[in-house]
Structure formats: C-alpha cells, structure tokens
C-alpha positions in Angstrom: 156.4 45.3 60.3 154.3 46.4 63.2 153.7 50.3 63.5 153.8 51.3 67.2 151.6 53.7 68.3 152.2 55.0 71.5 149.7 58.2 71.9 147.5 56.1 74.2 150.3 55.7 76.6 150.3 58.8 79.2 153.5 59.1 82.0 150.7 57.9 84.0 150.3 54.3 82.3 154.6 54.6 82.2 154.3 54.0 85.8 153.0 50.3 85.5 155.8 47.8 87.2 155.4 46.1 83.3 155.7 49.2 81.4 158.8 48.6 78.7 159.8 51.2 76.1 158.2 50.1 72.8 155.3 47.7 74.4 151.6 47.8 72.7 148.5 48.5 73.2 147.6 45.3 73.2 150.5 43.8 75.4 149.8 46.4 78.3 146.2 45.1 78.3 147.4 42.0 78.8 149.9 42.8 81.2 147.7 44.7 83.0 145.1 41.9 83.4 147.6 39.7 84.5 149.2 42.1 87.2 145.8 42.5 88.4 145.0 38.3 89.0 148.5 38.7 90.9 147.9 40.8 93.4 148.0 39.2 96.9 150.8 39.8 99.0 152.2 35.9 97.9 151.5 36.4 94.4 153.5 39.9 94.6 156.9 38.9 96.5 157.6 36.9 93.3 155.7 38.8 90.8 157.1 39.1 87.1 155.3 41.0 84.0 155.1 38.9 81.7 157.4 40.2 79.0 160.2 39.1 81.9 158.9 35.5 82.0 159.1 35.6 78.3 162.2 36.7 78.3 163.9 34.6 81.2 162.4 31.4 79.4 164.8 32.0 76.5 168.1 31.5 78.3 
C-alpha cells in the first residue's frame, strides 16, 4: 500500500484546477505538466486534469 505524503503540498499548490484530496507527488507533476501543454484559450474551454479523464473513461 502506498504511503501518502502530503507535506510537499502547501494551500498554495491546493489551488491547482487538478488538485484532489489524496493526489501524489508524482501525479501533481504530471498534472501540472499537462495543464501547462493546455493552456490556450481552445485547449482551456474544454480543459480536464487528468484524474477526470481517467475517471470519465470508466463509465
């Protein structure tokens, strides 16, 4: 079982539009890189982290 460490995360980083309670390290970074190659103005009307995509594709 994972052990999730969550000093690195300030109320700063909480701010993030793909912050989610419980997320790692490693999936903000990744999350964050994403967000940032999605960043103009077409690529943000139908932006979604990627924890949502992951999520949606499930149903």
């Amino acid at each position: 079982m994972e052990e999730r460490n969550d000093k690195w995360l300030t109320p700063t980083l909480k701010e993030a539009p793909f912050y989610y309670p419980g997320i790692t390290l490693e999936e903000y970074e990744r999350e964050r890189e994403y967000f940032q190659n999605h960043q103009t103005p077409k690529d943000m009307i139908n932006y979604a982290p990627l924890w949502k995509q992951k999520e949606g594709s499930k149903n």
